[in-house]
C-alpha positions as CSV (number, residue, x, y, z in Angstrom):
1,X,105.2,-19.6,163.5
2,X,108.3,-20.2,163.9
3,X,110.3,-20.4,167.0
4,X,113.4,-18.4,167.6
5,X,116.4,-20.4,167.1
6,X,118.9,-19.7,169.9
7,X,118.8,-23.1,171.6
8,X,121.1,-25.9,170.5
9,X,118.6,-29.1,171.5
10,X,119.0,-32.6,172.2
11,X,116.8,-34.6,170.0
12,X,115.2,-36.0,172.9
13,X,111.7,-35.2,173.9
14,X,111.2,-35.4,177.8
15,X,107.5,-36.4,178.2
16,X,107.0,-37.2,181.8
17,X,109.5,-37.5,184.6
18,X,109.3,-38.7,188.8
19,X,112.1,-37.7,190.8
20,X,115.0,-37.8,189.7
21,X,114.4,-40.0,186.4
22,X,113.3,-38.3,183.1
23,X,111.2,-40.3,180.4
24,X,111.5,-39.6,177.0
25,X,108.0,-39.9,174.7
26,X,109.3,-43.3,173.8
27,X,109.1,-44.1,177.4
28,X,113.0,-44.4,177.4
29,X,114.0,-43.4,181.3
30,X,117.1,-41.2,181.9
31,X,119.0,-40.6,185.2
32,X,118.9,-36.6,185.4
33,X,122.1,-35.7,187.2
34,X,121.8,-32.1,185.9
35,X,118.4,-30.9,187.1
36,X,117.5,-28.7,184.2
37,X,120.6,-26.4,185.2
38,X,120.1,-26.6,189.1
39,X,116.5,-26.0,189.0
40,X,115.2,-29.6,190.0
41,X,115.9,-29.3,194.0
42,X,113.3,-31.6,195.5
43,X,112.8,-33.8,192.5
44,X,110.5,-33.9,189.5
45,X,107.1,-34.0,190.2
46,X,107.1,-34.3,193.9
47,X,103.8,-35.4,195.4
48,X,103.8,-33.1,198.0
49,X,104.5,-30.0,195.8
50,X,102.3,-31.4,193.6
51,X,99.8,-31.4,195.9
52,X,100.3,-27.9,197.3
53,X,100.4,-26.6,193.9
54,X,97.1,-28.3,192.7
55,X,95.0,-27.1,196.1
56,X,96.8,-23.8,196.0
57,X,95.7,-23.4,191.7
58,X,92.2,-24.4,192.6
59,X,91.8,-21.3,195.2
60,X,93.5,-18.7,193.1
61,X,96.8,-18.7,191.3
62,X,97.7,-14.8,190.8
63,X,96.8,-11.3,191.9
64,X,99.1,-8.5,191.7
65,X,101.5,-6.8,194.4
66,X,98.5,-4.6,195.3
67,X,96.8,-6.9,197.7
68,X,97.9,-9.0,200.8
69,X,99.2,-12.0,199.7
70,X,100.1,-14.3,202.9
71,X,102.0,-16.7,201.0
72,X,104.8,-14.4,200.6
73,X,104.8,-14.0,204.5
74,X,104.7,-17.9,204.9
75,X,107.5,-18.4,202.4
76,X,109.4,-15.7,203.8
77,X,109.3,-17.5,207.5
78,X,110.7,-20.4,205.6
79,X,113.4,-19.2,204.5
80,X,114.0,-17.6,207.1
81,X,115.0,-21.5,209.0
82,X,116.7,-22.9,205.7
83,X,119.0,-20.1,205.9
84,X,119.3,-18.5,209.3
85,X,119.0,-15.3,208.3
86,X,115.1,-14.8,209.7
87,X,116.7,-10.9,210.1
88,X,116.6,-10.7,206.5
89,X,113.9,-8.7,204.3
90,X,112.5,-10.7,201.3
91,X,111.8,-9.1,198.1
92,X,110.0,-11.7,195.1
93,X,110.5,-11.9,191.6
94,X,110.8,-14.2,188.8
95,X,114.8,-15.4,187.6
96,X,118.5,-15.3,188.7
97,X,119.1,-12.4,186.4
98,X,115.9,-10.7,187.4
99,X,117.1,-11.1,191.1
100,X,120.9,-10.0,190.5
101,X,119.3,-7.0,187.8
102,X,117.8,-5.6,191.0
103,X,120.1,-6.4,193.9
104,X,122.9,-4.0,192.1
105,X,120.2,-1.5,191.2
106,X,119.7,-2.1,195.1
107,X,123.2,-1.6,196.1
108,X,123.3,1.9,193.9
109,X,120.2,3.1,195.5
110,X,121.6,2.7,198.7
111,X,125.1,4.2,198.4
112,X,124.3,6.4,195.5
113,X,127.1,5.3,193.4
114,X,127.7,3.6,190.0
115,X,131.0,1.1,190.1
116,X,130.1,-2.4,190.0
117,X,133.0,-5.1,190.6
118,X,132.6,-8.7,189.4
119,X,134.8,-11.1,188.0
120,X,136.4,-13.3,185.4
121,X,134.4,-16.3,184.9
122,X,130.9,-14.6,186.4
123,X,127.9,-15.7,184.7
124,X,124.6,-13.5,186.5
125,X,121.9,-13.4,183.8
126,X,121.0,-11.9,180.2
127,X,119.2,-9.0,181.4
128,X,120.9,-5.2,181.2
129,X,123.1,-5.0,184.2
130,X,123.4,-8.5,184.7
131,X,124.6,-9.3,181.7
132,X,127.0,-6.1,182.0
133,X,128.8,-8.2,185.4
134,X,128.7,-11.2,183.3
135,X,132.1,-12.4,181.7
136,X,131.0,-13.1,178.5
137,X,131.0,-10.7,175.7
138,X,129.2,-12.9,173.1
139,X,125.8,-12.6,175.1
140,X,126.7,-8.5,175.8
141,X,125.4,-6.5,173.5
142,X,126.4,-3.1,172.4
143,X,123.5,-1.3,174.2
144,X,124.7,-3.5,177.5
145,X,128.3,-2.2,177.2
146,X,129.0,0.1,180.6
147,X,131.7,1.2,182.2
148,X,130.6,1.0,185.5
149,X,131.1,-2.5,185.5
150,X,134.7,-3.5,186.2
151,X,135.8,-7.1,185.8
152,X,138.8,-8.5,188.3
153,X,140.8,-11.5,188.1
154,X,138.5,-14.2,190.5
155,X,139.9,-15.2,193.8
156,X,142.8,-12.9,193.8
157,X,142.9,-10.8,197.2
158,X,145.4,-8.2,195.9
159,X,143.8,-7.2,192.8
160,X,141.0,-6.5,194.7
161,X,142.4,-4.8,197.4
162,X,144.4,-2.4,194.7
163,X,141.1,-1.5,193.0
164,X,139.4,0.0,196.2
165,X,142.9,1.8,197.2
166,X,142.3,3.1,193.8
167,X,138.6,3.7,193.8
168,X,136.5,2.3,196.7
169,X,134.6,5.8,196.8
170,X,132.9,5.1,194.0
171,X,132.1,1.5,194.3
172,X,128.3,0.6,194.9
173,X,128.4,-3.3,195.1
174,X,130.8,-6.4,194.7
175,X,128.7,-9.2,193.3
176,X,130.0,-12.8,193.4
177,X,129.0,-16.6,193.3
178,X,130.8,-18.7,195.9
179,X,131.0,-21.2,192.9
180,X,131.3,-20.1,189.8
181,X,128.6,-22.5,187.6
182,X,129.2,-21.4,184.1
183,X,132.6,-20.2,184.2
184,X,133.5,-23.8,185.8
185,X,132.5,-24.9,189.2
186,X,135.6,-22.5,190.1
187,X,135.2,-22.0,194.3
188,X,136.2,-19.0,196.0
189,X,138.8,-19.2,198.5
190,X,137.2,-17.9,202.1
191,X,139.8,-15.0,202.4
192,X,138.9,-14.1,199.3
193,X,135.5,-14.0,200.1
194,X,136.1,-12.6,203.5
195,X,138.4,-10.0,201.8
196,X,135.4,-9.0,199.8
197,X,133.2,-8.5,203.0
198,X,135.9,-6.1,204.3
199,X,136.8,-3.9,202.1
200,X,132.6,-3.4,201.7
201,X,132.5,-2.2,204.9
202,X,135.7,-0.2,205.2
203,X,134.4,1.8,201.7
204,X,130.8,1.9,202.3
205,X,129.8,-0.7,199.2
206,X,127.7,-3.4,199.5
207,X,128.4,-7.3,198.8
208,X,126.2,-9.3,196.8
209,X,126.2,-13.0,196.9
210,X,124.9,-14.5,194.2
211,X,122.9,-17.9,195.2
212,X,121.4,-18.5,192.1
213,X,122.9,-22.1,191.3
214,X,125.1,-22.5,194.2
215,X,122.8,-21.4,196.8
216,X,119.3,-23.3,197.8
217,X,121.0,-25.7,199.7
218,X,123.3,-27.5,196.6
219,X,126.7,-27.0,198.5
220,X,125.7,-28.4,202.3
221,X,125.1,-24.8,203.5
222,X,122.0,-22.7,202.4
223,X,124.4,-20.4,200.7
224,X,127.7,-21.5,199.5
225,X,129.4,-18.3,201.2
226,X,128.1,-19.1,204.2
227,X,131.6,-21.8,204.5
228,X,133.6,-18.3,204.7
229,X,131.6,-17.5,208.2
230,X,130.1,-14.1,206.6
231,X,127.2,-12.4,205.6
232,X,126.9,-10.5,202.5
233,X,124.2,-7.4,202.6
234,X,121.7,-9.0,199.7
235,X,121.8,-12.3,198.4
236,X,120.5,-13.7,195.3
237,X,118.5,-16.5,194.8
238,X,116.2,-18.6,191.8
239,X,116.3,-21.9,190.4
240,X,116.0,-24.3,192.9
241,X,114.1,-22.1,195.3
242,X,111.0,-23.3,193.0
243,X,112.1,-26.5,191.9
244,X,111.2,-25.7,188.0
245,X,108.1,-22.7,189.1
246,X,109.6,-19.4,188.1
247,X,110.4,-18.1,190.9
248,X,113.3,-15.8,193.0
249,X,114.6,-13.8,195.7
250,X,116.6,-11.5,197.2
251,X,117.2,-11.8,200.8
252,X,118.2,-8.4,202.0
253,X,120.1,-7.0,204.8
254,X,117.8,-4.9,207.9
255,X,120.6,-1.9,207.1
256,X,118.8,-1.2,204.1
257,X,115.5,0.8,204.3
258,X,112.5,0.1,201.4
259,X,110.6,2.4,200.0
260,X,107.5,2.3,198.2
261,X,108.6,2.3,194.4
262,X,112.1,1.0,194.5
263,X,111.6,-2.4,193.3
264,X,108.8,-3.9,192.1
265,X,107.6,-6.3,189.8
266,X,104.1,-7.8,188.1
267,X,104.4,-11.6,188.9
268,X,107.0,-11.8,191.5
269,X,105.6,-13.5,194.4
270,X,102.2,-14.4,193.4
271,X,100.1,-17.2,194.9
272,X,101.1,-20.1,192.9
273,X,104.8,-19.0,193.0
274,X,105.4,-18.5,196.8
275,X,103.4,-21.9,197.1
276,X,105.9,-23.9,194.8
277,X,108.7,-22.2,197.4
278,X,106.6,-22.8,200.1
279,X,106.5,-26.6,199.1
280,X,110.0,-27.0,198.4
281,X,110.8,-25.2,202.2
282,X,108.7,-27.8,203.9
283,X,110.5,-30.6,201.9
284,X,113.9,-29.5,202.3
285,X,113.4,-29.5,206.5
286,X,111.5,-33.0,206.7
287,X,114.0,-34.6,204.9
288,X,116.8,-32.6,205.7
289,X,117.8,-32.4,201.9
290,X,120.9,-29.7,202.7
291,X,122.9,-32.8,204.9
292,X,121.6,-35.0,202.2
293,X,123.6,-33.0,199.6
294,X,126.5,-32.6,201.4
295,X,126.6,-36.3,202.5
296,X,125.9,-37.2,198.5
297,X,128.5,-34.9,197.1
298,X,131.3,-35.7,199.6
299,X,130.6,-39.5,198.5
300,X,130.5,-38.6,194.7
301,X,133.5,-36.3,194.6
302,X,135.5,-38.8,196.7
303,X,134.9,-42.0,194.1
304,X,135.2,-39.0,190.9
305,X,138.5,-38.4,192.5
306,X,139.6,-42.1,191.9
307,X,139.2,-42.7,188.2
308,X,141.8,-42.2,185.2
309,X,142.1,-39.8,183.0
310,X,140.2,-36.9,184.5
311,X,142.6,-33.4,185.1
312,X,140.5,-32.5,188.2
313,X,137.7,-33.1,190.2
314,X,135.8,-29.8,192.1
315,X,132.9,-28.7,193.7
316,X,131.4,-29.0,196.6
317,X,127.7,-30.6,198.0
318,X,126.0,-31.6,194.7
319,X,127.8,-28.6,192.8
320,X,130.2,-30.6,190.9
321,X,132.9,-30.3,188.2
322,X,134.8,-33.1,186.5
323,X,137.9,-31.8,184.2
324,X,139.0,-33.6,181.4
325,X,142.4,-33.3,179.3
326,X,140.2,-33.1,176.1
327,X,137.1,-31.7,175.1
328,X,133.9,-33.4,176.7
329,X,132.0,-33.9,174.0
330,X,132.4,-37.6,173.4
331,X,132.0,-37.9,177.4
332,X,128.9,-36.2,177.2
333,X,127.1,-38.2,174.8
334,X,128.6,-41.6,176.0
335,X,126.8,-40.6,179.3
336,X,123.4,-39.6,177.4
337,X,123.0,-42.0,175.1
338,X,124.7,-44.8,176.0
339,X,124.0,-44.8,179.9
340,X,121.4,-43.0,179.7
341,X,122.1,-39.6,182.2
342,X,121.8,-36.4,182.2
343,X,124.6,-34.4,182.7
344,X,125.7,-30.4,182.2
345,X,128.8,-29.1,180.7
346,X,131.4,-25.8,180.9
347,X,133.7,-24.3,179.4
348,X,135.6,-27.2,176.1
349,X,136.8,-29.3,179.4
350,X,134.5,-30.0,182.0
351,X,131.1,-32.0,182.7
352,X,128.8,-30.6,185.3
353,X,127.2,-32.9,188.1
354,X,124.1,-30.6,189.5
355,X,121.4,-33.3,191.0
356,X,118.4,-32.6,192.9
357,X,119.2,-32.5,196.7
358,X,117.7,-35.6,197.2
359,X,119.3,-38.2,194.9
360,X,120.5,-41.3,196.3
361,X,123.4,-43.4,196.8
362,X,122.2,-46.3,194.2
363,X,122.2,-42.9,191.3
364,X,125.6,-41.8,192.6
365,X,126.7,-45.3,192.2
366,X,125.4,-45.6,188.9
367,X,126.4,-42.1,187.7
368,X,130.2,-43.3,189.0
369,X,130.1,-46.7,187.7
370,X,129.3,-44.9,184.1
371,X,132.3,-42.6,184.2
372,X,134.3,-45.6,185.5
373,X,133.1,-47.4,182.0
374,X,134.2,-44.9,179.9
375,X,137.2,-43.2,181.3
């Protein structure tokens, strides 16, 4: 059988990998300064994940939602410390789009309405609804077409503020990322943000924060809209939450009641999964990996800032974004092949920096003293 061609590939086969180095089945060793899109939080193959993982398999590794399952309690005490919002309710399931697909279905339970706003340059999954808030119409297809979904310009206050004049009745839910990932490593301003929070509560809709790539610690704060000093009524979160272990979450406000039925899911928050985010909880605290981001990305933006030839450096933590004036193609593949790193891309412009939260100064050196070679 064939597989199902939708992936442009790398003709590199990764065959083992240790923290934050890769290995191709040559036994060629790569600096990974991408982290499989965000996903790698705490580093590949991390003994004490790997540990919890292995004990946690040999006991039992799934049962349904129809049993107690105390991991999902444990985990859910975790997060409460990471993020400070121990108030929260936790609801499991298995990808960013999975968790976005069900924190607007959320928002419309709750208000009863069908307006969703997002914005230009949003990227919040493949699946129905989060596809329809994603600003990309090659991956929309006709049967994910809606008009409830209504796209505004990002980061502009009075755009926003004219749609709800207009229509804030009938809006269910505002969802956003702090940083955009796809559409750029584009941050929103905290009025903007702030703005959002607002207008929610003057008009009875809900904010949604999407954490999927900028949350789980990446920018210094738990969740990059935490810098604007508010608190969004569900937030979104996946990759790094299981550092490669299918796994996310929604982290939902006490305002809004459950009810048997409303979500629900098959594998979300099963044994092994809750253990993988119970593994990269306990790592993150020890080794306080959040100050270690923001400590790394300060550093590594700072010396990005300094070089020739680049239109724009952004981000912020270990959520970066370098701008070119050409298309980073040839970048990209100097970095790769000849230097031997892992990086991401966006948009024709712009390589992606996205390392696990615990990289080191000596990688950040080497990753700057690369992009000083080239550029």
């Amino acid at each position: 059988m064939k597989l199902f061609d939708v992936y442009p590939l790398y003709d590199i086969e990764i065959a083992r990998a240790c923290g934050s180095r890769v290995y191709d089945k040559n036994g060629v060793e790569y600096l990974d300064m991408y982290g499989g899109h965000a996903v790698i939080s705490i580093g590949h193959t991390n003994e004490h994940y790997v540990k919890r993982l292995n004990e946690q398999l040999a006991k039992i590794g799934f049962y349904s939602n129809s049993v107690i399952i105390p991991q999902q309690k444990e985990l859910a005490d975790l997060l409460g410390k990471l993020t400070g919002k121990d108030d929260y309710q936790l609801f499991l399931c298995n990808s960013g789009a999975e968790a976005n697909e069900n924190a607007m279905k959320l928002a419309s339970f709750a208000t009863g309405r069908k307006k969703i706003v997002a914005f230009r340059g949003s990227f919040h999954g493949r699946t129905s609804l989060a596809v329809a808030a994603t600003d990309n119409a090659a991956i929309v297809a006709p049967a994910n077409e809606t008009s409830n979904v209504i796209f505004l310009p990002f980061n502009n206050i009075e755009a926003l503020k004219a749609l709800f004049a207009e229509c804030g009745t009938e809006v269910a839910a505002v969802i956003t990322e702090a940083i955009q990932g796809v559409g750029g490593i584009r941050i929103a301003n905290n009025e903007f943000l702030k703005t959002i929070r607002t207008l929610c509560d003057v008009y009875g809709a809900k904010f949604i924060a999407d954490g999927v790539q900028d949350g789980c610690g990446r920018t210094g704060n738990y969740f990059a809209h935490d810098s604007a000093g508010i608190k969004a009524d569900i937030y979104t979160m996946a990759k790094g939450i299981g550092n490669g272990f299918p796994l996310a979450g929604l982290l939902i406000s006490p305002d809004l009641k459950p009810k048997y039925g409303m979500l629900g899911t098959t594998f979300g928050g099963n044994h092994l999964a809750c253990t993988a985010g119970i593994a990269v909880a306990e790592e993150m605290l020890a080794k306080d990996m959040v100050k270690n981001a923001a400590q790394m990305g300060e550093y590594l933006i700072g010396e990005l800032s300094k070089l020739q030839n680049i239109k724009e450096v952004r981000g912020k933590g270990l959520m970066i974004g370098i701008e070119l004036n050409e298309d980073y193609k040839w970048l990209r593949d100097k970095l790769l092949y000849t230097h031997k790193i892992f990086v991401g891309t966006a948009g024709k412009t712009i390589i992606r920096l996205l390392p696990a939260l615990n990289i080191t100064k000596e990688d950040c050196d080497r990753t700057i003293a690369a992009f000083k070679a080239e550029l």
